[in-house]
N, C-alpha and C positions, 0 to 999 in steps of 0.2 A: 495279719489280714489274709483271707481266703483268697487266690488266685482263680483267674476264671475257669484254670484247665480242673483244679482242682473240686469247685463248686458242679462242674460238668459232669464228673467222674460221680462223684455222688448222686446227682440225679439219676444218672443211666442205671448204676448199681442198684437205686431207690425202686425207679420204674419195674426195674424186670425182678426184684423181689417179690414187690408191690400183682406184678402181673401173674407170677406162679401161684398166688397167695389166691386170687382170683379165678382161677383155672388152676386151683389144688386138687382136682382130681387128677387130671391128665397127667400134671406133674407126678404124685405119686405113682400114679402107673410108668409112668417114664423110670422111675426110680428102680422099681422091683423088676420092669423088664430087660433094664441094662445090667443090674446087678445079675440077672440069671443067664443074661448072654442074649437077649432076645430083644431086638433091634424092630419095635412095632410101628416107630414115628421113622421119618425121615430129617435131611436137612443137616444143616453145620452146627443147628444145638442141639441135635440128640448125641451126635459124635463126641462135641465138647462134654458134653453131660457124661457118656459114657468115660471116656480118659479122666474128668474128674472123680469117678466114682472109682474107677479102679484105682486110680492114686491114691486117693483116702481109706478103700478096702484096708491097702499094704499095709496103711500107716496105724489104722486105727485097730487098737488090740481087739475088739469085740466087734472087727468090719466082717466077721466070718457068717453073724447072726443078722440077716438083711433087715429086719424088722427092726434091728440097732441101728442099723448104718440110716434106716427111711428117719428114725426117731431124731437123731441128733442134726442130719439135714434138715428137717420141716422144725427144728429145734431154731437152728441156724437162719433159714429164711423168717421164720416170723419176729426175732429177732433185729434183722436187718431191717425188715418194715417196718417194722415199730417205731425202728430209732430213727427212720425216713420221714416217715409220718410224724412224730417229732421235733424233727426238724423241720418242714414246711410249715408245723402250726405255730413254731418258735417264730420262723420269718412273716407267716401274715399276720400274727401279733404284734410284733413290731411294725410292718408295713401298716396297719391300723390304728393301733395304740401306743406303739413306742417313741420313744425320742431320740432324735438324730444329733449327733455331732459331727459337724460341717467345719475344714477348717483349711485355707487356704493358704501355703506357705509363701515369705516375703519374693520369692524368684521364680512364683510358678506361671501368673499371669500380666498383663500390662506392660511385658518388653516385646518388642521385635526380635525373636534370640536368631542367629545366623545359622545356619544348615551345617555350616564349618567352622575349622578354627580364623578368627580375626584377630588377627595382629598379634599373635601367642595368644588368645584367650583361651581355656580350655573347659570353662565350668560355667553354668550358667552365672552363679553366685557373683565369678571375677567377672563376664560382665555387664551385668546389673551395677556394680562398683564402675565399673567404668564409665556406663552412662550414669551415673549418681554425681561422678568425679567432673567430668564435661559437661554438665547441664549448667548454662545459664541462670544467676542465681537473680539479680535484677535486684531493685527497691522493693523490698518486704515489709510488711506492718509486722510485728512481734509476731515471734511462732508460737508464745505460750499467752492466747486472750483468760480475760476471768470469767468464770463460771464454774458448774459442777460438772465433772470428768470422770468415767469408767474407770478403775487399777485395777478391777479385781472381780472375776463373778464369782456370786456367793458360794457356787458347791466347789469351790478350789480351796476354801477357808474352812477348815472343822474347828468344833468349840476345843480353845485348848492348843491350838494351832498356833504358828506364827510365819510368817514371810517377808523376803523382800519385794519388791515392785520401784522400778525402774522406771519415769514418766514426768510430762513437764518440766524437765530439767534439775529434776527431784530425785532424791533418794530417800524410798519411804518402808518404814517398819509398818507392816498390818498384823494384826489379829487379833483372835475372836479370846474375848475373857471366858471366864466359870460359868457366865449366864447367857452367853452366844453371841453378846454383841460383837460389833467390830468397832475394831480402833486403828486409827491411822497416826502415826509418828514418824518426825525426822528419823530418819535409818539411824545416827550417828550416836553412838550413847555421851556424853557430855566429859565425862572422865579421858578415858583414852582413845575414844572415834571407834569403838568396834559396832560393828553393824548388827542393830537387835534384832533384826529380821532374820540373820544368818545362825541360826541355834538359841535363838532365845527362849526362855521357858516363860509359861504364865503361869501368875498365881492371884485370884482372884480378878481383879481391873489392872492387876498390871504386869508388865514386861521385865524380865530379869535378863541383864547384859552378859552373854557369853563369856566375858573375858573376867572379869570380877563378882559380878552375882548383885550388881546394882540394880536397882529395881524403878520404872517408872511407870506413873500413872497414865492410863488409856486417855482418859477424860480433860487431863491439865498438864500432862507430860512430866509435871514433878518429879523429882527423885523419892521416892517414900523409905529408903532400905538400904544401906549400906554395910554389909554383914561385918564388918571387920572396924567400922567407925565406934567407936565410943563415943564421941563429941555430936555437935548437932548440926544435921546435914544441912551444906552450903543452901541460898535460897537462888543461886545462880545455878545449880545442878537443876537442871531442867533441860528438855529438847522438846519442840515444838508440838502439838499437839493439832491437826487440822481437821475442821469441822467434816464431819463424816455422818452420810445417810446413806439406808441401804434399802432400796426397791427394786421390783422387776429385775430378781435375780441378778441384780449390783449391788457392789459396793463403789459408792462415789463419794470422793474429797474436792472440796470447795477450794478452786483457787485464784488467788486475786491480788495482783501485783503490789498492793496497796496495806494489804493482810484487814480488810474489812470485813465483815460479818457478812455470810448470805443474801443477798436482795431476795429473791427468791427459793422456795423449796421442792423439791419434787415430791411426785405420791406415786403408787402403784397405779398401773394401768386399769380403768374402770373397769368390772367384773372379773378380775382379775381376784381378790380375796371374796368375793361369793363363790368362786367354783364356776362359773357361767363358761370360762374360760379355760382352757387348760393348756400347762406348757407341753412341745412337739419338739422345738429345735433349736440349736444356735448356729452361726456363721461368722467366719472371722476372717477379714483380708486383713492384708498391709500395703498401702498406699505412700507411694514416693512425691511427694508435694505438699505446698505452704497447707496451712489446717483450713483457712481461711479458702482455697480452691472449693473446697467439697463441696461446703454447704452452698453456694453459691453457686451452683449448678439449679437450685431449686429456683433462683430468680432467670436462669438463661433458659424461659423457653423457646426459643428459637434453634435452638440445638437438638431437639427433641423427636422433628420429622427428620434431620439428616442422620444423625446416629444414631439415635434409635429407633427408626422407621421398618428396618429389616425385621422379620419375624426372629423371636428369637432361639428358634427351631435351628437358623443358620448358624449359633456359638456365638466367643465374642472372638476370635480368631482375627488375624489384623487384617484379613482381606474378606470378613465377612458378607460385608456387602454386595459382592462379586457371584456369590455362590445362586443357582437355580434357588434354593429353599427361602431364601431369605427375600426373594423376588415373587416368588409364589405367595408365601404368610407375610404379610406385613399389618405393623401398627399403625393408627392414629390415635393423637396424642392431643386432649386440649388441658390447657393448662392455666392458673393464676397463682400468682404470689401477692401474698399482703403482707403489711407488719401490721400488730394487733394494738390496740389501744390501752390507756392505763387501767389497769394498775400491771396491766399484762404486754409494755411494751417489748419485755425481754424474748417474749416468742414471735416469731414470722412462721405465716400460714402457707402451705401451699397444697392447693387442691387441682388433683388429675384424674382425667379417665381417659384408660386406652383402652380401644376396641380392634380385635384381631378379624383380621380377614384373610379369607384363603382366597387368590384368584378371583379378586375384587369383592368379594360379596363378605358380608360382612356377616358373623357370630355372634349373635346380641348373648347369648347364653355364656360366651367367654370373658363379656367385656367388667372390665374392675374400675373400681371407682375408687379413689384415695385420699385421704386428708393425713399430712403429714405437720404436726407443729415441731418446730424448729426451738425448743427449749432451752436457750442459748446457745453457746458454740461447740454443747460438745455431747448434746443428747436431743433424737426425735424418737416423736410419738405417733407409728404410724397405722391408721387405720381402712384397713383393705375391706373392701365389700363385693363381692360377689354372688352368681345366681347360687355359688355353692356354699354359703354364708360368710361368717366375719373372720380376719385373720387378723391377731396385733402385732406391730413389731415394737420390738423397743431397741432402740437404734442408740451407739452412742462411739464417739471418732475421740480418738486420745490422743493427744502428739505424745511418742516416744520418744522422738528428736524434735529437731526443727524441719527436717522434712523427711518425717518418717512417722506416719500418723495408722494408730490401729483400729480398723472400724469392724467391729460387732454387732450381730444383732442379734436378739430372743424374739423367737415367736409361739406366740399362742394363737389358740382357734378354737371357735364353737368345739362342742366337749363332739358331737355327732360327726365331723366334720372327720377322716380318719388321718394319719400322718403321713402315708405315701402321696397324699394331695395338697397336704400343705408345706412339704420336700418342695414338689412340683411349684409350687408359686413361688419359692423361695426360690428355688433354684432359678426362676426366669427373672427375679428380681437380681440375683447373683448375675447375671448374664449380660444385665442391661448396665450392670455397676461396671463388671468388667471390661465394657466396651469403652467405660468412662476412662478407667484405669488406663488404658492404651493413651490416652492424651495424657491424664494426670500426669502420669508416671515419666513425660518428655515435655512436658507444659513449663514456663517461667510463667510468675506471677508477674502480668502488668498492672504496673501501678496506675499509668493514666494510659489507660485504653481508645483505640480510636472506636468509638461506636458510631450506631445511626438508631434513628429514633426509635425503632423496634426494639432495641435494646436498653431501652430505658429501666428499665425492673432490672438490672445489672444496680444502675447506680445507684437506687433504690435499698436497694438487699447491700451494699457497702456503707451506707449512713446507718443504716441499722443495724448493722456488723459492729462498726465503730465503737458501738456503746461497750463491747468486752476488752476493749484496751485503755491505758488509762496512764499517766505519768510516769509512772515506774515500771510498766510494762518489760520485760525486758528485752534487748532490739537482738539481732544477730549476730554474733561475733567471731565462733571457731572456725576454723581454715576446713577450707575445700578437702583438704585429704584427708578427715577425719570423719567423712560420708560414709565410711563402709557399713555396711550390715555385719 
């Protein structure tokens, strides 16, 4: 990655190529009268000019014929232009056109990290572990509800590929067969447990086990191939096979404590395969807290004016509130949650607009309007409107652990709409998450909360939750010291 001293150095370089190129007469003149000893400009860049050109005279075998030495400089600077020029139309095409990868590491945001060392801590990592280790873990609903879950975005998968992925408690083999689908499998090949994600080859629909060259089907998990068998493959060589769709630049496996079929399926985001729409970016945290925390912020609007009322001009910094910017710009926020009716109880709605004000007065040209559905517990669908037209997200929270949950999201946007502005909304949607993260990240899940009647869309949004957990659900069980990241 470019450093800033370095991107700096290049511009300057850029500029003053770019500027002799422009004022190429002068410069040439500059050239022949320093080469002949005659000093017609003044200032500290005809001098530097000059000691440059006498050094390069010494060095260069044919610096004796000036009409060489002008040739190979104006050889040199329009060179340098070119490649300047280049390079800026490299970056406003991607500032326009291009697509961003956003990706925020598990220790970078959402702790209070101390100025110094605390109690031998030396690394933000050790403590992050140690607020991980000390946190309050309280009465939990299961860290793994049912539904369909992220493991995998699609341009990480090539046809022909295979992987592991780590999630829900799960160890799962992914990849894509001969004809690009994706398939998702128990990691563990059935034989002798070696993981088909870890070197597995494909051949047609199916996965061949690193360790003997056992073969199983994408589609039924079967075993189909055992190269060294004579006899007829067991009907217990099998590993599980879990229902897998793949939109909006996902690959998602259906999971459900129960092992029952899909209630519902997902589709790609509307105008999304007509072209209307085009993808711009993605973003990726890691959030320390129950799964069930996140979404559940959608029913608490009452949180909405105190956290995130400050403009988000001020960062999400753990003393943002404090700062002049964030007192200057501020949002308001109106907000509703509903759960939706059959056949579509599994999603809850929540519709917002926030409108930005500088120093009371209010930007109607900045203000966004949102409908986000809540597609069970582990994928929203969200639709941003502004004066600058439509952005989609496709949002989707994965538990890793039980309290280590990874939330992503893809955006697209009107095809017109360019990508440095749809960074910018992303990145103030990033901001506002982040402020969340600060509680997340130190928050225990209570089970029976004291509320007051304002907070009733709290209890609301938990009956409706409810429906992703189910009998066999599985509860919490590993010890405290085995939080680390």
């Amino acid at each position: 990655m470019m450093t800033p001293s370095v991107s700096l150095l290049i511009h300057i370089s850029g500029l003053i190529a770019v500027s002799q190129i422009i004022f190429s007469g002068t410069y040439e003149q500059n050239v022949f009268d320093s080469l002949n000893g005659n000093m017609t400009g003044t200032g500290i860049f005809n001098v530097a000019l000059e000691r440059a050109l006498y050094a390069m005279s010494s060095a260069v075998p044919f610096s004796s014929d000036v009409v060489s030495v002008v040739w190979l400089l104006k050889v040199l600077l329009y060179s340098a232009a070119t490649l300047y020029i280049l390079y800026i139309g490299r970056n406003l095409y991607q500032a326009i056109f291009g697509v961003v990868e956003l990706y925020c590491p598990e220790t970078k945001v959402g702790f209070d990290f101390p100025s110094r060392e605390m109690n031998g801590l030396v690394t933000k990592r050790d403590f992050v572990n140690e607020i991980r280790r000390r946190k309050k873990i309280g009465e939990i609903p299961p860290p793994y509800p049912n539904g369909w879950f992220s493991i995998l975005r699609s341009n990480e998968l090539k046809t022909r590929q295979s992987t592991a992925v780590n999630a829900l408690g799960q160890n799962f083999a992914v990849f894509r067969d001969d004809e690009g689908k994706a398939h998702v499998l128990d990691a563990y090949c059935a034989h002798l447990g070696a993981n088909l994600g870890v070197g597995g080859k494909i051949y047609g629909s199916c996965i061949e086990c690193p360790f003997h060259g056992w073969q199983f089907d994408g589609e039924t998990g079967q075993c189909t191939k055992i190269p060294y068998a004579k006899g007829k493959i067991p009907a217990q060589a099998k590993v599980k096979a879990w229902p897998t769709i793949e939109c909006n630049g996902s690959i998602l496996v259906w999971h459900d404590a129960e092992e029952r079929e899909p209630f519902w399926s997902l589709k790609d985001l509307e105008g999304i395969a007509n072209g209307r729409f085009v993808y711009r970016l993605s973003s990726t945290h890691f959030i320390n807290a129950h799964v069930e925390d996140i979404p559940e912020n959608g029913a608490d609007v009452s949180h909405l004016a105190y956290l995130h009322g400050a403009g988000v001009s001020s960062g999400s910094g753990i003393n943002y509130r404090e700062l002049l910017s964030g007192r200057l710009h501020t949002h308001s926020w109106t907000a509703r949650w509903e759960s939706l009716p059959e056949p579509s109880t599994h999603v809850g709605r929540m519709t917002l607009t926030v409108t930005n004000n500088l120093m009371g007065v209010n930007f109607k040209f900045l203000d966004v309007t949102s409908v986000a559905d809540q597609m069970g517990p582990g994928v929203v669908y969200l639709n941003l409107k502004s004066k600058f037209g439509t952005v989609l997200l496709f949002q989707s929270l994965t538990p890793l652990e039980p309290f280590l949950q990874k939330h992503s999201l893809v955006a697209y946007s009107d095809w017109w709409i360019p990508t440095f502005l749809v960074k910018w909304m992303v990145q103030a949607y990033n901001i506002q998450l982040e402020r969340d993260m600060i509680v997340w990240n130190n928050k225990r899940y209570n089970h029976k909360p004291v509320l007051v009647r304002e907070d009733e869309l709290i209890l609301k949004h938990r009956r409706w939750y409810s429906q992703f957990y189910s009998e066999n659900s599985e509860k919490f069980t590993f010890k405290k010291d085995e939080l680390d990241f």
